[in-house]
Biotite code that builds the C-alpha atoms (Angstrom):
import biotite.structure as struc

atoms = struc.array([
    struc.Atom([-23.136, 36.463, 19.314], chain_id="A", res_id=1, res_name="UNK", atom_name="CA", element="C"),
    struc.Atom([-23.966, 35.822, 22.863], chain_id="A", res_id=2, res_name="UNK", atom_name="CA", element="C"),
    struc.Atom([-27.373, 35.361, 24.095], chain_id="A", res_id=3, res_name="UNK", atom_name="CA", element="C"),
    struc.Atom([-28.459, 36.550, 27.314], chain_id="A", res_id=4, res_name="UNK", atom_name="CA", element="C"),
    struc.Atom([-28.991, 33.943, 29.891], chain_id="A", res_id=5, res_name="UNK", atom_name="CA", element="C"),
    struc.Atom([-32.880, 34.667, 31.274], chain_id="A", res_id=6, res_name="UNK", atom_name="CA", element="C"),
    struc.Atom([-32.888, 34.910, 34.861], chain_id="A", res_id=7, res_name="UNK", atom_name="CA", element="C"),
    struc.Atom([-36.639, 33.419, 34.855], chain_id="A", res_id=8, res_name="UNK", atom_name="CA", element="C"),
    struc.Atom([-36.672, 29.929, 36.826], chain_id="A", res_id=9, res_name="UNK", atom_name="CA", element="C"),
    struc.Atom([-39.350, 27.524, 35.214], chain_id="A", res_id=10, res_name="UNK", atom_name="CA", element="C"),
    struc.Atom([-41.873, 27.058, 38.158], chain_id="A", res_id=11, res_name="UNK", atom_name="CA", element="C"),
    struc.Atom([-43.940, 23.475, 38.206], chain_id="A", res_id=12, res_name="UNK", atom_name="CA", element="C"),
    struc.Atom([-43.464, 19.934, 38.805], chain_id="A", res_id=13, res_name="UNK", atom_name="CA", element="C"),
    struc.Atom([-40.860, 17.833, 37.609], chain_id="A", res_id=14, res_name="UNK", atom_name="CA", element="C"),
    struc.Atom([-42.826, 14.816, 38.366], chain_id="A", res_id=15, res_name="UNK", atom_name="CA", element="C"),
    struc.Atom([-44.976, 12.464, 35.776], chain_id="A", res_id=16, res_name="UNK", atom_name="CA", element="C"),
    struc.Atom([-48.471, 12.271, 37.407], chain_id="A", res_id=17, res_name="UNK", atom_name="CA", element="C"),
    struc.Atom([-49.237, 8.486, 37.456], chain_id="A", res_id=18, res_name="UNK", atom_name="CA", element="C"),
    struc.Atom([-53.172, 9.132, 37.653], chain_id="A", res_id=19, res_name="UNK", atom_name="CA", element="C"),
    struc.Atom([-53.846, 8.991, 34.139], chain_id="A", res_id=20, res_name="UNK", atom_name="CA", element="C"),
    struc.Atom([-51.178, 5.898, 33.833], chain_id="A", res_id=21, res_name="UNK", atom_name="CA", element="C"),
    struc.Atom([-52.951, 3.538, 36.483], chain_id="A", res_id=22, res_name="UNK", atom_name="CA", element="C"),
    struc.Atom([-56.264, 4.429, 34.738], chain_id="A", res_id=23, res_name="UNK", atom_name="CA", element="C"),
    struc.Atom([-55.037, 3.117, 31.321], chain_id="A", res_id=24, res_name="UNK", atom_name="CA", element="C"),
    struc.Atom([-53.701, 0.009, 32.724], chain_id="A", res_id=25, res_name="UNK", atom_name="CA", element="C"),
    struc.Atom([-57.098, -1.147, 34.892], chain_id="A", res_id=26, res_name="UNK", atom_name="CA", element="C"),
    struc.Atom([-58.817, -0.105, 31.251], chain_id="A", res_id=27, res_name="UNK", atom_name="CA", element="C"),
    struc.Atom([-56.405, -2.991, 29.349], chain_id="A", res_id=28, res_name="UNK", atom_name="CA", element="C"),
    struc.Atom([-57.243, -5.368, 32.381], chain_id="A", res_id=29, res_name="UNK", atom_name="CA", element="C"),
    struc.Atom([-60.871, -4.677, 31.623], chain_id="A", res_id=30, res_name="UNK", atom_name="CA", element="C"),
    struc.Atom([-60.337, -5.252, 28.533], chain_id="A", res_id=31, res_name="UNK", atom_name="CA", element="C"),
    struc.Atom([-58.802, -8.127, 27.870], chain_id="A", res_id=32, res_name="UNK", atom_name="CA", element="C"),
    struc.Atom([-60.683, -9.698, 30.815], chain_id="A", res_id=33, res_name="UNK", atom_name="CA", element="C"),
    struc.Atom([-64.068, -9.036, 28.967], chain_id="A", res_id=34, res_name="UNK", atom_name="CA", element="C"),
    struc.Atom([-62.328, -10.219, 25.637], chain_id="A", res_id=35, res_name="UNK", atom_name="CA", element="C"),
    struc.Atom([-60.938, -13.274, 26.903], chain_id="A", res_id=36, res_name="UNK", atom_name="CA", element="C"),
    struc.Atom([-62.766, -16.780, 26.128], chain_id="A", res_id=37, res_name="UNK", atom_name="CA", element="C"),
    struc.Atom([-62.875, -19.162, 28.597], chain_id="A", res_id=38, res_name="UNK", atom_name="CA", element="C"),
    struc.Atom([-61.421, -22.504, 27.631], chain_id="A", res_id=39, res_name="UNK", atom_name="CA", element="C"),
    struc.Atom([-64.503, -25.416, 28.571], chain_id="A", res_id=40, res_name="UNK", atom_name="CA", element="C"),
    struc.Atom([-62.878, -28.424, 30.172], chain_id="A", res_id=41, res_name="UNK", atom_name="CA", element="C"),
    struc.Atom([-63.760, -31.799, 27.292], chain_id="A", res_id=42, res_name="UNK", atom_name="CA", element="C"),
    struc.Atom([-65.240, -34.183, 29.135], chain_id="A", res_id=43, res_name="UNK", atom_name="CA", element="C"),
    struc.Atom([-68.495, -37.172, 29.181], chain_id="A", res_id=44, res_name="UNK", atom_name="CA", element="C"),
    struc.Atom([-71.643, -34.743, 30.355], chain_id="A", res_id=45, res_name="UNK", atom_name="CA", element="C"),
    struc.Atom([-73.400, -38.346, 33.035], chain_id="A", res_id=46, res_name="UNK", atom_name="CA", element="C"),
    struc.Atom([-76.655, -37.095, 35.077], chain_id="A", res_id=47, res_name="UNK", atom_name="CA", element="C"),
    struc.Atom([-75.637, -39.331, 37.691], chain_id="A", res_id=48, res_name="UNK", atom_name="CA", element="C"),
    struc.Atom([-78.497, -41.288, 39.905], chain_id="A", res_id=49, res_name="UNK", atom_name="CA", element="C"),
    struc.Atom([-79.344, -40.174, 43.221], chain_id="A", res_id=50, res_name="UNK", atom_name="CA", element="C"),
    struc.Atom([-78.882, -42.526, 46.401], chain_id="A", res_id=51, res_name="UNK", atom_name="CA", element="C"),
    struc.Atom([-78.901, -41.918, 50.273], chain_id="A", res_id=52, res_name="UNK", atom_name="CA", element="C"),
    struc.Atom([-75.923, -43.838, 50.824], chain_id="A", res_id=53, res_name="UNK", atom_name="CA", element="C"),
    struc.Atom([-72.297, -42.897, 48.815], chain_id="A", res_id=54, res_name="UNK", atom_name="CA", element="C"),
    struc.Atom([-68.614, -43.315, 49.522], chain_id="A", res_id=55, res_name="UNK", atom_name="CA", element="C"),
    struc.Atom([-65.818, -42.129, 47.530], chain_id="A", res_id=56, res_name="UNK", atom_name="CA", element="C"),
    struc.Atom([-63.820, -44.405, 45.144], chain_id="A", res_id=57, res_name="UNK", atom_name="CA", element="C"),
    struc.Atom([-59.479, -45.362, 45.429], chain_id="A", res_id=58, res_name="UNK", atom_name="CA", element="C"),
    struc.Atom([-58.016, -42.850, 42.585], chain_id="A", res_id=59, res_name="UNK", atom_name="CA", element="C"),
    struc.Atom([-56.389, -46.575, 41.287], chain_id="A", res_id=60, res_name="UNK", atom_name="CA", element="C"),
    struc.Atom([-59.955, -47.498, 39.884], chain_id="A", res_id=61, res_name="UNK", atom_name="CA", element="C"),
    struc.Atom([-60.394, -47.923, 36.746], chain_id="A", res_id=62, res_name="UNK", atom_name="CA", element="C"),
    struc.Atom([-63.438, -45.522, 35.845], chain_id="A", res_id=63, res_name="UNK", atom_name="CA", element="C"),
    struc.Atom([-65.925, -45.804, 32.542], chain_id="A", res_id=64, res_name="UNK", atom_name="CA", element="C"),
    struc.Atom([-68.293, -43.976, 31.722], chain_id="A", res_id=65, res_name="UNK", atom_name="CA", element="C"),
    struc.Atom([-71.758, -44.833, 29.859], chain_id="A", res_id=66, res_name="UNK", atom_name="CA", element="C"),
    struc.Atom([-73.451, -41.772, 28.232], chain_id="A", res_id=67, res_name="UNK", atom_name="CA", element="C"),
    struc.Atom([-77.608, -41.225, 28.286], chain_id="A", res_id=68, res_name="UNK", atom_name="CA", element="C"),
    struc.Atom([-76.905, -42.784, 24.138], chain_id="A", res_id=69, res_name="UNK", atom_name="CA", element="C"),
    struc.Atom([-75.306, -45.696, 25.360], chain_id="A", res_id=70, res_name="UNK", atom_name="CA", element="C"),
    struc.Atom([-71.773, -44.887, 24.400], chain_id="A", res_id=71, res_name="UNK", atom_name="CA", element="C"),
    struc.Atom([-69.048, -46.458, 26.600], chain_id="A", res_id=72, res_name="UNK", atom_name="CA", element="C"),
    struc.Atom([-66.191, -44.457, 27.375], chain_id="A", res_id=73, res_name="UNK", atom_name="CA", element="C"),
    struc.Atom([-62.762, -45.379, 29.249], chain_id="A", res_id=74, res_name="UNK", atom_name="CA", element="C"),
    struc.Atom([-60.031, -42.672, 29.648], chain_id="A", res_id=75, res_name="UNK", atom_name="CA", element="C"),
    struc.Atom([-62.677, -40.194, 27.431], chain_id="A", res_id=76, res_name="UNK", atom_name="CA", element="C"),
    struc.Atom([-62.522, -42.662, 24.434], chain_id="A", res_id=77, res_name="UNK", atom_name="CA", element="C"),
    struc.Atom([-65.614, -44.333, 22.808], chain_id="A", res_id=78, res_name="UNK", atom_name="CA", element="C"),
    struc.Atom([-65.273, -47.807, 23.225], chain_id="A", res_id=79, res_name="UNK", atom_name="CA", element="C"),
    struc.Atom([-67.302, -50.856, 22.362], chain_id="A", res_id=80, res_name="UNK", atom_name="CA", element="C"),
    struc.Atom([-68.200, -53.811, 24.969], chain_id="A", res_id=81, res_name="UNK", atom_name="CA", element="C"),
    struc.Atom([-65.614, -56.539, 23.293], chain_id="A", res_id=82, res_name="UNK", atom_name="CA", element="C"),
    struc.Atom([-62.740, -53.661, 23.240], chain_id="A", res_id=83, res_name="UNK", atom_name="CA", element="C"),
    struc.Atom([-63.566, -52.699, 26.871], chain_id="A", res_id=84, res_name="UNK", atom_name="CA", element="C"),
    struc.Atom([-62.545, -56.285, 27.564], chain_id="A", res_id=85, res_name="UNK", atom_name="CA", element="C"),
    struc.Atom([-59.339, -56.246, 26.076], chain_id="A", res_id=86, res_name="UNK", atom_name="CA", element="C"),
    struc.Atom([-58.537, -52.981, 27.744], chain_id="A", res_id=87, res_name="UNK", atom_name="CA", element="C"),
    struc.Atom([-59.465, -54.886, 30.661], chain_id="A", res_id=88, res_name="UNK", atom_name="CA", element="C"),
    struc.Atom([-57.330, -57.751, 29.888], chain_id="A", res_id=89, res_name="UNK", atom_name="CA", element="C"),
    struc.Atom([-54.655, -55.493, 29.260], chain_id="A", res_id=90, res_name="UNK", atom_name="CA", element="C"),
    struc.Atom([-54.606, -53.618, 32.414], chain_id="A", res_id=91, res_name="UNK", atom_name="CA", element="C"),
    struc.Atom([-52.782, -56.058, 34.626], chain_id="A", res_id=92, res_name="UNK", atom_name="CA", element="C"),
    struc.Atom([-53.448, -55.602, 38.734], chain_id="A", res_id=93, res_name="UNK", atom_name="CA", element="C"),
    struc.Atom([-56.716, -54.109, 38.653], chain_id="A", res_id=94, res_name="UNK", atom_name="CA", element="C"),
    struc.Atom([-58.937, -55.258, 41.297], chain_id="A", res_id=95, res_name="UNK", atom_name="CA", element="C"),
    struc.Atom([-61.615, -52.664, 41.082], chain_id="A", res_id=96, res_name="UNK", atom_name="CA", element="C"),
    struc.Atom([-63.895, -50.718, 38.540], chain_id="A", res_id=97, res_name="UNK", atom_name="CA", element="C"),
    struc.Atom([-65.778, -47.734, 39.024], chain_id="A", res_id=98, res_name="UNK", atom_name="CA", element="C"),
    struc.Atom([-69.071, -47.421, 36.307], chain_id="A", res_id=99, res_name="UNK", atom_name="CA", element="C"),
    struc.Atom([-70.801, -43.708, 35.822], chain_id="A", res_id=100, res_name="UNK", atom_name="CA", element="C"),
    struc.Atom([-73.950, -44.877, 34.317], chain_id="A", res_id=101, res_name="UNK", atom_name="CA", element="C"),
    struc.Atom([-76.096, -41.738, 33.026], chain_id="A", res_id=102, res_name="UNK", atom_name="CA", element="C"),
    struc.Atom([-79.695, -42.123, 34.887], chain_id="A", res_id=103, res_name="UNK", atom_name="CA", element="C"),
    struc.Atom([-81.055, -42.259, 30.975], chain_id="A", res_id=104, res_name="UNK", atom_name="CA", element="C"),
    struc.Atom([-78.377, -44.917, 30.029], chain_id="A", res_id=105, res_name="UNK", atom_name="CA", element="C"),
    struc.Atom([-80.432, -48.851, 30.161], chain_id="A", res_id=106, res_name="UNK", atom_name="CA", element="C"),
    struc.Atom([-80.122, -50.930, 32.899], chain_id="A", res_id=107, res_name="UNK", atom_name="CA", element="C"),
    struc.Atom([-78.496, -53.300, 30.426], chain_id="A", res_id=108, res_name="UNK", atom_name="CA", element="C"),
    struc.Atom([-75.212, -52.056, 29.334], chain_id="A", res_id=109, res_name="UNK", atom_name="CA", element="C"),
    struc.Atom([-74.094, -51.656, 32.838], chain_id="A", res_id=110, res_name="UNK", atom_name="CA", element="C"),
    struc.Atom([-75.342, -55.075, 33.695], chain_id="A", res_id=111, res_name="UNK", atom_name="CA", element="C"),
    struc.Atom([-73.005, -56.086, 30.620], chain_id="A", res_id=112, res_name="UNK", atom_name="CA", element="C"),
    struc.Atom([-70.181, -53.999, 31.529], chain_id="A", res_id=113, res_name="UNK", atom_name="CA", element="C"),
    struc.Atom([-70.766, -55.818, 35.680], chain_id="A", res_id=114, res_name="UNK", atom_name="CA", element="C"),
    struc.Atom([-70.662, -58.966, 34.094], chain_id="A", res_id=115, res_name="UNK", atom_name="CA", element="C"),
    struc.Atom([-67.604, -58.651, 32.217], chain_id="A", res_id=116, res_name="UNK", atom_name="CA", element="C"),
    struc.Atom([-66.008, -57.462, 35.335], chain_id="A", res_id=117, res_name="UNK", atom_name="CA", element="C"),
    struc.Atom([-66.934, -60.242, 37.167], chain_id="A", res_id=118, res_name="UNK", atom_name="CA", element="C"),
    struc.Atom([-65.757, -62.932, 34.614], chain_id="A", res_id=119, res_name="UNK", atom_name="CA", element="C"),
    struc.Atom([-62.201, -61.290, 34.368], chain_id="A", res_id=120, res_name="UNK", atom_name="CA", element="C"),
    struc.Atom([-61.964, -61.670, 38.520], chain_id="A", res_id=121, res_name="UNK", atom_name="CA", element="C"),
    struc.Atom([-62.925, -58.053, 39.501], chain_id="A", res_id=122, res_name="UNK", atom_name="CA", element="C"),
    struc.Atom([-64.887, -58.766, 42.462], chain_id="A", res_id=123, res_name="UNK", atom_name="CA", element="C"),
    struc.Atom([-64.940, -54.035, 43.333], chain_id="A", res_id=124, res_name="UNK", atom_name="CA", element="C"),
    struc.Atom([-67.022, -53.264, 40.929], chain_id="A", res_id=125, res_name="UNK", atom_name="CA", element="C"),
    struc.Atom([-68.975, -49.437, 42.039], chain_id="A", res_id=126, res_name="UNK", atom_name="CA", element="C"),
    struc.Atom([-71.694, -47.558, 40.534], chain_id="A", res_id=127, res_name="UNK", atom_name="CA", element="C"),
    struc.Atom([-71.583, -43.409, 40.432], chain_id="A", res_id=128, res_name="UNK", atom_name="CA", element="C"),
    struc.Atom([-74.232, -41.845, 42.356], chain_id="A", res_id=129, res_name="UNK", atom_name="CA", element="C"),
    struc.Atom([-74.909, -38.347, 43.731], chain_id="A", res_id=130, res_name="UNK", atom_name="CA", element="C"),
    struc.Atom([-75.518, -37.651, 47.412], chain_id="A", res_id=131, res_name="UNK", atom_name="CA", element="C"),
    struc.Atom([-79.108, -37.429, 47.874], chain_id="A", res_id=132, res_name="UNK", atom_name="CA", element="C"),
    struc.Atom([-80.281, -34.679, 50.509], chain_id="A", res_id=133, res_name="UNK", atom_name="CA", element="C"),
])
């Protein structure tokens, strides 16, 4: 049996409309931007003083931090006075020390931390402040 061939020529586009495409793909960006969480940087939360005067530290300084509890932290590790001496001991060529002392955090720990400096022959020692306007 032989069919007849229709002589009718299909009419119409033999293109896919993107349209509908582009508008699914900005709905997945939406999506997953709204969906996303945001990873928070770990880190020592200091309310640094304020002072007029402030210079920016050598990136070879050794930084520590003391929190508004009193908690000293080198390299974002709780430390106690006598270990950060040994990590001072340890740390062989360091000629300055940079201390971001919470404006909470007493007077005295700092003056401790200054001291200890001072006896191991670190004559730099800084303290953090923020620019005042």
């Amino acid at each position: 049996m032989r069919f007849k061939k229709s002589a009718r020529v299909e009419v119409g586009l033999h293109q896919i409309d993107i349209a509908p495409l582009i508008d699914c793909v900005f709905l997945l960006i939406i999506f997953f931007m709204l969906t996303s969480s945001f990873v928070v940087v770990p880190g020592i939360n200091v309310k640094l003083p304020k002072a007029i005067t402030s210079e920016s530290i050598d990136t070879r300084t050794l930084t520590i931090v003391i929190s508004s509890e009193d908690i000293i932290y080198v390299d974002d590790s709780p430390y106690t006075v006598n270990e950060v001496e040994n990590h001072i001991k340890k740390r062989e060529g360091l000629d300055s020390v940079f201390i971001k002392a919470d404006r909470d955090a007493s007077l005295g720990v700092a003056v401790r931390i200054w001291d200890l400096c001072k006896r191991h022959g670190i004559e730099k020692v800084g303290i953090a402040t923020t620019y005042e306007d």
